[in-house]
N, C-alpha and C positions, 0 to 999 in steps of 0.2 A: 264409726264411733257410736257407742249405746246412748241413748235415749236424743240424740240428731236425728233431724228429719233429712232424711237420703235423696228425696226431691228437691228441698228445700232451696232456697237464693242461693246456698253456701255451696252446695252441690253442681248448682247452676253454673255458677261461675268457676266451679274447680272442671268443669270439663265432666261428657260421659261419663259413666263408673262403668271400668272395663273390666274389673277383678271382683271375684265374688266368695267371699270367706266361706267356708263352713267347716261341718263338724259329722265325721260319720256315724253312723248307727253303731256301729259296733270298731271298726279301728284295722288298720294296717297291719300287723303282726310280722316283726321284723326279725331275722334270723337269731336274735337274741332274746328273743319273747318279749320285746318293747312293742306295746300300744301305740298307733301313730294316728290321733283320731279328728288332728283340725289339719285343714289345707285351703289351696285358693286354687281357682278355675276362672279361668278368663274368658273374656267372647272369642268364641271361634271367627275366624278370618275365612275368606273365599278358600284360598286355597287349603286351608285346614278341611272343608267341606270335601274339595275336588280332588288332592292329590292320593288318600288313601283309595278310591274308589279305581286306581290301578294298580295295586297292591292284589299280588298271587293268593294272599291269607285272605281275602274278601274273596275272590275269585273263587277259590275253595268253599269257605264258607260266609257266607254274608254277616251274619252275626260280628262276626269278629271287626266286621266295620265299628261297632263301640270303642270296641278294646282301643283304637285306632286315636281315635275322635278325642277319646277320653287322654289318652296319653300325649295327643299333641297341644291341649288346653287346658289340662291340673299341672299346674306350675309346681305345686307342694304340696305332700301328705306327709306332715309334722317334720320330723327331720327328713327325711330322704327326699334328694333332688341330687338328678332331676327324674322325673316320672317317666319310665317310657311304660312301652305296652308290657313287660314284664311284670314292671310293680300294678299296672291295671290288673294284669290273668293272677294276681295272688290276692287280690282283695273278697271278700264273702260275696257270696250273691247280693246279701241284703245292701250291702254297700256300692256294691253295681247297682243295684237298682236305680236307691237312693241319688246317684252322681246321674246316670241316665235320666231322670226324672229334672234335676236341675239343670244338665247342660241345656234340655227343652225346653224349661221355663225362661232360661237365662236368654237363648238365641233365639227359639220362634217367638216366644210370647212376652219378652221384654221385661219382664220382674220374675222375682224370687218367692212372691207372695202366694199361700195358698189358705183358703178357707175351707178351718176343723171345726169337730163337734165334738167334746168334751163325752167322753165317753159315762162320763158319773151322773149329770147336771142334762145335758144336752145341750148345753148355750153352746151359739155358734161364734165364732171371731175367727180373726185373721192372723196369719203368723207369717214371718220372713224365712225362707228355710236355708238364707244364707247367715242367717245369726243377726240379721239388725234387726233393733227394735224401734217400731214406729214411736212419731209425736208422740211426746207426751209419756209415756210409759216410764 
């Protein structure tokens, strides 16, 4: 919810946040030329970790361990569900990226937050790159 603190008592007591909204850089492009640009990503589980790591497409090539990762934790990219590694291998690089960057921040490093420098001003702040907006805002 925008302008809720995601830590806060309210939070506290609704239990862990295990899903995590966002919005891609540029969008899912779906056989009909629909934009598919907001979805959710959940925390990966052990086994989300361990069982691609037997999978002959990692074997081959490692890489494709994303593709994997990715498809068994984005629950949703706008309308299409459910996500497997197909809808991951049609997405842009920059959108891979972007999803690789937050499944990281989401499962090692435990928030979504990252600090930018405003390319015009220089001021630095803090942004949610799953779409919430801190206290206050």
């Amino acid at each position: 919810m925008r302008g809720s603190d995601p830590t806060g008592p309210a939070a506290a007591a609704a239990g862990p946040r295990t899903e995590f909204p966002f919005t891609l850089p540029r969008g899912l492009v779906d056989g009909r030329g629909g934009v598919h640009r907001d979805g959710v990503l959940r925390l990966a589980t052990a086994r989300d970790e361990i069982d691609p790591q037997g999978d002959p497409r990692v074997h081959r090539n490692p890489a494709f361990l994303t593709v994997l990762l990715l498809a068994r934790t984005v629950t949703r990219i706008g309308a299409v569900e459910p996500v497997d590694s197909t809808v991951i291998e049609r997405l842009f690089a920059s959108d891979l990226a972007f999803l690789q960057d937050l499944y990281r921040r989401v499962n090692q490093q435990g928030h979504t937050g990252a600090e930018v420098t405003c390319p015009h001003c220089g001021d630095e702040f803090a942004v949610d790159l799953a779409g919430v907006a801190p206290a206050g805002s």
